[in-house]
PAKETOR-119855 format. One record per residue (C-alpha): residue in one letter; x, y, z. Coordinates in nm, 2 decimals, always signed. Example, Ala and Ser with C-alpha at 12.3 -4.5 7.8 and 13.67 -1.06 7.14 Angstrom:
residues 2
<fimi 'A' <+1.23 -0.45 +0.78>>
<fimi 'S' <+1.37 -0.11 +0.71>>
END
This chain:
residues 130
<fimi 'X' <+0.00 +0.00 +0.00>>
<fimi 'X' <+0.12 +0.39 -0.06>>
<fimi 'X' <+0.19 +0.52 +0.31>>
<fimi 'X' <+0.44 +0.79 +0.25>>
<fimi 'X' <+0.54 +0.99 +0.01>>
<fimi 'X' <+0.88 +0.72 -0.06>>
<fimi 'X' <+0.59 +0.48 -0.09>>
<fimi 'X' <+0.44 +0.67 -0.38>>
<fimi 'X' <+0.75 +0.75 -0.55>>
<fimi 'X' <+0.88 +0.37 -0.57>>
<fimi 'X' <+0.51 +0.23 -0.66>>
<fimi 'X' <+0.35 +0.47 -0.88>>
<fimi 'X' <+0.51 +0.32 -1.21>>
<fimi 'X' <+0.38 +0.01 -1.11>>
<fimi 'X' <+0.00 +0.15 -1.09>>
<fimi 'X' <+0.02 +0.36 -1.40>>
<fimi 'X' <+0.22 +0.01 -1.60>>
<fimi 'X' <-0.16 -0.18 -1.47>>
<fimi 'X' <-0.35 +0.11 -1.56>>
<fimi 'X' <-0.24 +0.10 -1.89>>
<fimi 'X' <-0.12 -0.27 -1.94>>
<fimi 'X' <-0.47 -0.48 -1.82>>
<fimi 'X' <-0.73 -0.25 -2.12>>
<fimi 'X' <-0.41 -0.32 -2.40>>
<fimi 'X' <-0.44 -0.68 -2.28>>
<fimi 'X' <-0.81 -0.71 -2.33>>
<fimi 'X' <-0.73 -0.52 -2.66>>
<fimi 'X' <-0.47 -0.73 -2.77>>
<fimi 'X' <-0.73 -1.05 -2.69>>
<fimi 'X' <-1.01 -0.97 -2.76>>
<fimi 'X' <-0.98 -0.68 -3.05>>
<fimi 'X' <-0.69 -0.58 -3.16>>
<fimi 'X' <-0.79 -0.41 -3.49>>
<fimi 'X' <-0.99 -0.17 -3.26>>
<fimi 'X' <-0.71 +0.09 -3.16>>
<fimi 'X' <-0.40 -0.02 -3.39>>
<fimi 'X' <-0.36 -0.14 -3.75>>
<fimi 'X' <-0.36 -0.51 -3.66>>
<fimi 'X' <-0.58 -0.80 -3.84>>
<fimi 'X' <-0.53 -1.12 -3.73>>
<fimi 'X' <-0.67 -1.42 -4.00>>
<fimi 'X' <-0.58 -1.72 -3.86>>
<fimi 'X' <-0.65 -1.95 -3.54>>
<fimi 'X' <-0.25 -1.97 -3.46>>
<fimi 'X' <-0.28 -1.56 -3.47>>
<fimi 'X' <-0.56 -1.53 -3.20>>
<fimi 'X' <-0.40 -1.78 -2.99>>
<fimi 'X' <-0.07 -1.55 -3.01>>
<fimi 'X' <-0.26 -1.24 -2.91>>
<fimi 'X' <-0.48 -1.38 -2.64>>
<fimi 'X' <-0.15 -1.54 -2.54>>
<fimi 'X' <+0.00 -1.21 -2.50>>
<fimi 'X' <-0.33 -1.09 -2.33>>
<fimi 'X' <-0.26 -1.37 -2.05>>
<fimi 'X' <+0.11 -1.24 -2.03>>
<fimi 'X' <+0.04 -0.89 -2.00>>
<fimi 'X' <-0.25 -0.97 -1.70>>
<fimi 'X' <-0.04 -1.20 -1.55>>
<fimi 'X' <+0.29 -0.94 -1.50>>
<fimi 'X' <+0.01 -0.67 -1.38>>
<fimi 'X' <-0.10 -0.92 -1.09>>
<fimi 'X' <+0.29 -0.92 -1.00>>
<fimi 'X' <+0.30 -0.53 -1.00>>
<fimi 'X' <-0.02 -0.52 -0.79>>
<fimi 'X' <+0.15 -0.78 -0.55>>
<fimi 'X' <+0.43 -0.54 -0.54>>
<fimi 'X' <+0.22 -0.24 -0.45>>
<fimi 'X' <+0.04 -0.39 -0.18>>
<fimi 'X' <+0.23 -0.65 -0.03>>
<fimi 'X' <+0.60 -0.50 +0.08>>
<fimi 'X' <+0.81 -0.86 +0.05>>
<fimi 'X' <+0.71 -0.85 -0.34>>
<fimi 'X' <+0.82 -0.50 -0.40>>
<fimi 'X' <+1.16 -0.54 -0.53>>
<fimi 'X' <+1.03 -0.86 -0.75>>
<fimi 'X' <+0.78 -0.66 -0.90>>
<fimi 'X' <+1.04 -0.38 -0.94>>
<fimi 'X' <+1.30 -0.63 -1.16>>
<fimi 'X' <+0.99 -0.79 -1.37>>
<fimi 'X' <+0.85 -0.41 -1.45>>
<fimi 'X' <+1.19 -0.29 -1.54>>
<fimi 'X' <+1.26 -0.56 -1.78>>
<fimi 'X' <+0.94 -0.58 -1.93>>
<fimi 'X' <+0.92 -0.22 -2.01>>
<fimi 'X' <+1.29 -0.18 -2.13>>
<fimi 'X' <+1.21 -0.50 -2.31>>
<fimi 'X' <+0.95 -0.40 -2.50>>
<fimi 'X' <+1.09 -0.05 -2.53>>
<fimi 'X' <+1.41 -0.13 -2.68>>
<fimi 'X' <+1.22 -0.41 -2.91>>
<fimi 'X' <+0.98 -0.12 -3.04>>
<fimi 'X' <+1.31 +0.09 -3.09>>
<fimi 'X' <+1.49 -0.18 -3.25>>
<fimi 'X' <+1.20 -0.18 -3.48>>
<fimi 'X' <+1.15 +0.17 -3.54>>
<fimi 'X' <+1.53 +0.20 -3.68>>
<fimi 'X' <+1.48 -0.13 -3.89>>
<fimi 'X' <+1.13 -0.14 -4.01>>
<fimi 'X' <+1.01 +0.27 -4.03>>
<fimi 'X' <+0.76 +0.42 -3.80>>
<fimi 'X' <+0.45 +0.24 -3.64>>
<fimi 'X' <+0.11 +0.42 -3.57>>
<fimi 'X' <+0.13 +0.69 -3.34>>
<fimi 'X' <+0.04 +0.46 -3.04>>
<fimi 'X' <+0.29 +0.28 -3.09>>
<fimi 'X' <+0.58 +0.51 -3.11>>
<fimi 'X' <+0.40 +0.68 -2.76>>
<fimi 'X' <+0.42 +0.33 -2.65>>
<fimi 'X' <+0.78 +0.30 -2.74>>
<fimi 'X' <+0.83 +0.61 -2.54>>
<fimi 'X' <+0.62 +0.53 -2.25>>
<fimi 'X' <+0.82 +0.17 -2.20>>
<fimi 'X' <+1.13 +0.34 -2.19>>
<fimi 'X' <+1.03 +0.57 -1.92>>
<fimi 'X' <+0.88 +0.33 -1.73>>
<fimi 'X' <+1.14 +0.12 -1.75>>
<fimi 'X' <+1.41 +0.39 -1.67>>
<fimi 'X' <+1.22 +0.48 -1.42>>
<fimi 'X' <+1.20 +0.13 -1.25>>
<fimi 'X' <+1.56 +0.11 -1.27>>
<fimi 'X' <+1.61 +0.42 -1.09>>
<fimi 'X' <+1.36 +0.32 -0.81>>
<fimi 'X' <+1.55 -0.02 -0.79>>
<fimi 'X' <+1.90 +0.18 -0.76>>
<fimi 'X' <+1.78 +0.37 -0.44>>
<fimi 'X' <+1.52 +0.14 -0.31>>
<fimi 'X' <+1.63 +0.02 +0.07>>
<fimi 'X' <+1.48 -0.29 +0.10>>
<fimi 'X' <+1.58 -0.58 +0.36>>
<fimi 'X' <+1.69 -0.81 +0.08>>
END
């Protein structure tokens, strides 16, 4: 839970990376052409997306562990951070090799990286016991 202002400052990228993450993931499941250029055709292609959907719910249930349950903090701190810098730098990679997506998803890009950044900065001055 957020107690202090130290509470807020190493949780609130986990509450806006839920906020955003769990509507993509229903999105990304359920209709992906509704907000980005995406059209899946095949069976194998809405297993993929609902797939992702379950990964992207999944890592948000972590996060929420982390911001209400103190001994999960610094696990949901390490999954965030690589999960935004992942997809970051993967949507940057692209960018460079492939030209530029939609406009969500070069927001996206940026929004990852942040978040990411960010995690890795709380991680850096977090005092935790472990």
């Amino acid at each position: 839970m957020i107690k202090t202002k130290q509470d807020f400052i190493n949780k609130i990228h986990l509450i806006i990376s839920v906020v955003i993450l769990v509507p993509v993931a229903f999105v990304y499941g359920f209709n992906p052409d509704w907000k980005f250029d995406i059209h899946l055709n095949t069976t194998d292609e809405h297993n993929f997306f609902k797939a992702i959907m379950g990964l992207y719910l999944g890592f948000s249930a972590l996060w929420l562990l982390g911001v209400f349950k103190e001994p999960y903090l610094k696990l949901a701190l390490i999954s965030n951070l690589i999960f935004m810098l992942g997809l970051g730098l993967g949507r940057l990679l692209s960018l460079l090799l492939d030209g530029a997506p939609t406009f969500a998803y070069l927001f996206g890009t940026f929004a990852e990286l942040f978040l990411g950044f960010y995690g890795l900065w709380v991680l850096k001055n977090l005092k935790l016991n472990s």
